[in-house]
N, C-alpha and C positions, 0 to 999 in steps of 0.2 A: 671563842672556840666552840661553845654549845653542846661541848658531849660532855656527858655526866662524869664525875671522879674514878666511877667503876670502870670506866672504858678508854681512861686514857692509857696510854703508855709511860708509865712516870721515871722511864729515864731522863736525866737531867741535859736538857740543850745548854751549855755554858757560855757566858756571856762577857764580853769586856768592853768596858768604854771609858771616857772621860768627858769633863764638862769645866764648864771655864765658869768660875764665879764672878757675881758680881764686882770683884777685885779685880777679873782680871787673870786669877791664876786657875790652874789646869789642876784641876780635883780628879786622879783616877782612883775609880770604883771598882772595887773586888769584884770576882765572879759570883755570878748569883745564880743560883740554878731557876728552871725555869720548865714546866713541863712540855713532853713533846708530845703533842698525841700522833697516829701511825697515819701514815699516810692511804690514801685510799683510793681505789682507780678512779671511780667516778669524778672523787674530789667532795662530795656531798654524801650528808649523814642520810644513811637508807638505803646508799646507791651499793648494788654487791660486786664485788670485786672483780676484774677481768680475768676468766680463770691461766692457766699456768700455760704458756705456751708449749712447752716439751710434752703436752698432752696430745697434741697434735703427731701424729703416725701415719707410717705408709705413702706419703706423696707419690702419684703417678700418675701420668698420663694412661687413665683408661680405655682408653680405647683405640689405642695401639693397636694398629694389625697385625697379626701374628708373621705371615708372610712379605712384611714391608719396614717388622722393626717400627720404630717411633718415627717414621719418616712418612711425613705429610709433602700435601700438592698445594700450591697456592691457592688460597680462599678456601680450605677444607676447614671445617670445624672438630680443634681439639678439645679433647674433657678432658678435665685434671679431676680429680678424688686425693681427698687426705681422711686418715680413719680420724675418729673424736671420741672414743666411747666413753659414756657419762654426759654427754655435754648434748644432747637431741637440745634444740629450740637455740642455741645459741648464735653469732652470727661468723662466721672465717673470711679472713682475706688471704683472694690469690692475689700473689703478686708478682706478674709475669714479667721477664727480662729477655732481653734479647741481645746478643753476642755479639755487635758493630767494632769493627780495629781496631780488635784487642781489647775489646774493655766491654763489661755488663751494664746496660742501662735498661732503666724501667719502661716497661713498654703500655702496660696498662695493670688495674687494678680490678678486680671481680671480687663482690663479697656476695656467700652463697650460707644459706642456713642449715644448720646440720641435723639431718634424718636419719635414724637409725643406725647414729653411729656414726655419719658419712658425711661429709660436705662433696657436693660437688658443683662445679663451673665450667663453662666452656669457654672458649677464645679462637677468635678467625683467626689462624695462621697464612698472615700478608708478609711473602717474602718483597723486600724492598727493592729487589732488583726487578721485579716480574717486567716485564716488556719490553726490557732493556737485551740489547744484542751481545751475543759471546761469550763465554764459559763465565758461571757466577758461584761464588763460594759457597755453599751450603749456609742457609738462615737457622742460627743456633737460639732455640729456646728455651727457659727453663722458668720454675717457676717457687717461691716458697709460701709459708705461711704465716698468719699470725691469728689470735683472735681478733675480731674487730671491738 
């Protein structure tokens, strides 16, 4: 385990099993306690924790134009921002989806580092019909976050 007695967690993991003796017969063994130490994002001692995702705020497409709404042209570059305050130097993932028959699937993934507060990323919006002939549904995107 390698972490010292002061830093574990000494709630008890309970335990049960049995074992066959050399006879033959099935010896079960009481629960034994067992300590737990906490789990940790990295997974290794030193690495610091991934912070809280609900710190992440504000998701939006910025740079929306005012007179066109969040409505993009094929091969136009969208920026997404999500606020982070506290968290400058850390790293966020966009994780952009797109809206195919009925159902949300991941379209691509952007990780951007947060500056003053801010992450932000951008993403070509390829509608999947483009060159194809006759009225086409509107290409629905959306995006969320997490820390990376």
């Amino acid at each position: 385990m390698g972490d010292s007695p002061d830093k574990l967690d000494w709630d008890k993991a309970q335990f049960k099993f049995s074992v066959k003796s050399p006879e033959g017969k099935d010896v079960k063994v009481a629960i034994i306690p067992w300590p737990r130490p906490h789990a940790r994002a990295g997974g290794a001692a030193g690495e610091s924790e991934k912070p809280d995702n609900s710190a992440l705020k504000n998701p939006q497409w910025s740079d929306a134009q005012a007179d066109a709404g969040a409505q993009l042209k094929h091969g136009d570059q969208a920026q997404m921002q999500v606020e982070a305050p506290g968290h400058d130097g850390k790293q966020v993932k966009f994780i952009v989806e797109q809206h195919i028959n009925g159902k949300w699937k991941e379209l691509q993934t952007l990780t951007a580092v947060v500056k003053n507060g801010v992450a932000q990323a951008k993403v070509k919006a390829e509608h999947p019909a483009a060159g194809k002939t006759g009225p086409q549904p509107p290409h629905v995107l959306r995006f969320r976050n997490v820390f990376a």
